[in-house]
C-alpha positions as CSV (number, residue, x, y, z in Angstrom):
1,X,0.0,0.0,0.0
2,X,1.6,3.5,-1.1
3,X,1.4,6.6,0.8
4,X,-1.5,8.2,-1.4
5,X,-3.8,5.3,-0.9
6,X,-2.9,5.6,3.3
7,X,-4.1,9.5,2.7
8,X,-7.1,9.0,1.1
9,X,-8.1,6.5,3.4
10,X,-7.3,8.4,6.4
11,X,-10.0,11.8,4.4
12,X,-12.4,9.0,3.9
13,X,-12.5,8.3,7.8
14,X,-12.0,11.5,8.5
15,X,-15.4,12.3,6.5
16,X,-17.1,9.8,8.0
17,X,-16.3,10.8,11.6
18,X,-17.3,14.5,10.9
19,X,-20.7,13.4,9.2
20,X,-21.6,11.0,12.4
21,X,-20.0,14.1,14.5
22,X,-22.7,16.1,12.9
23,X,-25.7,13.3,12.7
24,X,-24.7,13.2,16.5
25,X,-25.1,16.9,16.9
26,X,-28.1,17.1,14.6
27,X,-29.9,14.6,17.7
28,X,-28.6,16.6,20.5
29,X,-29.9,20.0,19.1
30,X,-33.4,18.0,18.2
31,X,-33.2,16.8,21.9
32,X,-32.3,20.1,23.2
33,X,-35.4,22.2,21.6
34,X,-38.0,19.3,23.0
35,X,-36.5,20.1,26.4
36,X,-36.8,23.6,26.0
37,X,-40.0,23.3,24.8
38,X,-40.7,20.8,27.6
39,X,-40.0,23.0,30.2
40,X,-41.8,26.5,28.6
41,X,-45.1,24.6,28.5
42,X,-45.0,23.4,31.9
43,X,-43.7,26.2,33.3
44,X,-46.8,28.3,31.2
45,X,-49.0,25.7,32.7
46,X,-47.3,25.9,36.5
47,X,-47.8,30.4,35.5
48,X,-51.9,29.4,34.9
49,X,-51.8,27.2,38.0
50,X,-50.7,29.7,40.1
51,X,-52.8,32.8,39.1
52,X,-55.8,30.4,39.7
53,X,-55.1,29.4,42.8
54,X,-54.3,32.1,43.8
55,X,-57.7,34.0,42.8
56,X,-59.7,31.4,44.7
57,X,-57.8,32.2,48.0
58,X,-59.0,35.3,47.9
59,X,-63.0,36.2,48.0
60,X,-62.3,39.9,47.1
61,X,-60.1,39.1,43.9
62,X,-63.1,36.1,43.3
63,X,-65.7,38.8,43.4
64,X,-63.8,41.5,41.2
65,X,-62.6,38.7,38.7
66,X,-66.4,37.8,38.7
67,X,-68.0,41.0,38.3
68,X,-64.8,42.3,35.6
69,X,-65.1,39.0,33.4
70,X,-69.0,39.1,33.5
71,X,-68.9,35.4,35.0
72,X,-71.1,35.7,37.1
73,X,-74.2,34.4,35.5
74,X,-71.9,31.5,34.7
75,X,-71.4,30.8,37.8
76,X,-74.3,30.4,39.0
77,X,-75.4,28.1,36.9
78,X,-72.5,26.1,38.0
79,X,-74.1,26.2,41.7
80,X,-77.3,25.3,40.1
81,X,-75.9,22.3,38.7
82,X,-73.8,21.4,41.3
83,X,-76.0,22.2,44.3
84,X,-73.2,24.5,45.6
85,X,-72.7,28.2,46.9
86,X,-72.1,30.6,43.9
87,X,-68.7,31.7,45.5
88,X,-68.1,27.8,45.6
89,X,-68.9,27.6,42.3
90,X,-66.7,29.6,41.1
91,X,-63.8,28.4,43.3
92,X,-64.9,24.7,42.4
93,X,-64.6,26.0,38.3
94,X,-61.1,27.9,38.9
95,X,-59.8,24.8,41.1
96,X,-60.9,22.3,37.9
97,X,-59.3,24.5,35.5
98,X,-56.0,24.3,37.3
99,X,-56.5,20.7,36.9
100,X,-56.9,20.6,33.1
101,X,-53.7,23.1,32.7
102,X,-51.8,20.7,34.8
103,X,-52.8,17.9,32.5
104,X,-52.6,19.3,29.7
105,X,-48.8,20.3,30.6
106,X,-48.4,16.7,31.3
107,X,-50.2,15.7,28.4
108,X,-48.1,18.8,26.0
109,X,-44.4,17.5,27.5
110,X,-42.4,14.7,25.7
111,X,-44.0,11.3,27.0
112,X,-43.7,7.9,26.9
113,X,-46.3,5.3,26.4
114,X,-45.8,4.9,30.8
115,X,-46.4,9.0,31.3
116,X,-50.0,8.7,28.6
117,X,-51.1,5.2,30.4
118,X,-50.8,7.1,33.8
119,X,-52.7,10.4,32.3
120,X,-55.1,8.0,30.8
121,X,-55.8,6.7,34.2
122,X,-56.0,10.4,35.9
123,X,-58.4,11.2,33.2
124,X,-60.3,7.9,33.6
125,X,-61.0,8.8,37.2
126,X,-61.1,12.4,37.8
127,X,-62.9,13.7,34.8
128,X,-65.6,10.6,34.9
129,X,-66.8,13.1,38.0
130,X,-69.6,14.6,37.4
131,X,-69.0,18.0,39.2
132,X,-65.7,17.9,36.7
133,X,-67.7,17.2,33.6
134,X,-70.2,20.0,34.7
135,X,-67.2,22.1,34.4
136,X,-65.2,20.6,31.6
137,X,-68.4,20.6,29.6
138,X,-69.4,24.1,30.2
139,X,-66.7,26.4,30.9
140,X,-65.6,28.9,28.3
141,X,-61.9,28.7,29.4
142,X,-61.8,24.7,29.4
143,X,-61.8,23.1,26.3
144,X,-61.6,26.5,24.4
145,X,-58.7,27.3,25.9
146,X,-56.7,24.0,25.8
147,X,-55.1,22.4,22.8
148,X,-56.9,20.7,20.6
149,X,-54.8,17.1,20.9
150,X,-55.2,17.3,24.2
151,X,-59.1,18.2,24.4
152,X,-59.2,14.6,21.7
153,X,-57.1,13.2,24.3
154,X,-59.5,13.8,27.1
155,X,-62.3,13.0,25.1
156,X,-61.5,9.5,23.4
157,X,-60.8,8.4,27.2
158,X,-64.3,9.7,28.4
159,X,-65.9,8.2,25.5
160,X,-64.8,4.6,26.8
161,X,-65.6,5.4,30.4
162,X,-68.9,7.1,30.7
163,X,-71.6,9.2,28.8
164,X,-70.8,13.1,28.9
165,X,-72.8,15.2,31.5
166,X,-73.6,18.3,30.5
């Protein structure tokens, strides 16, 4: 074997090291902007949490919230429905939202089949409730406000559990 033959097989695996260098990089980057993405939609969702529980520890920002949103008719048809208060009603439909944000961030995040069998479970359960249907059904910032996979999500696993309440 001559030196020219030693040379051009030393650029061919030089070539193919920088291409896998770069395939290798190409799948960190890809990784990288899931876990970005990851953690701005579950700290958006954490953000939503937090202003709603926070407005249902406090009657005076529940009352102005009311009154400034015009929710208040809504509301009390929640209490109608669910036989409650309409200051409960609204704390029970802020307190169900901050449950479907903190699914839906679960649902939004990268997951494994493990993470949507558990969420199918949580679903299963705690939306088969009838005061949580009453609100999942109903309220204007529920399914209107959530993505649409996720709303598909929710629904295909209530379909097999339980006819809708309304």
């Amino acid at each position: 074997m001559n030196w020219d033959a030693i040379s051009a097989l030393g650029e061919l695996t030089g070539a193919i090291a920088v291409v896998i260098t770069l395939g290798y990089l190409a799948l960190q980057t890809k990784a990288a902007r899931e876990a970005s993405g990851d953690a701005n939609r579950l700290e958006r969702s954490n953000g939503v949490r937090e202003i709603m529980l926070a407005t249902i520890s406090s009657r005076d920002v529940r009352e102005a919230l009311d009154k400034g949103m015009g929710s208040a008719s809504l509301h009390d048809e929640f209490a109608s429905k669910l036989q409650v208060s309409h200051d409960e009603a609204f704390i029970i439909h802020w307190l169900m939202l901050s449950w479907f944000w903190l699914h839906w961030g679960q649902y939004a995040s990268t997951t494994t089949k493990k993470d949507l069998d558990e969420l199918k479970n949580v679903v299963e359960i705690f939306y088969s409730n009838p005061g949580v249907q009453t609100i999942w059904n109903n309220s204007p910032f529920a399914k209107p406000a959530l993505e649409d996979d996720f709303v598909n999500f929710v629904e295909e696993v209530l379909k097999s559990t339980s006819p809708p309440i309304s």
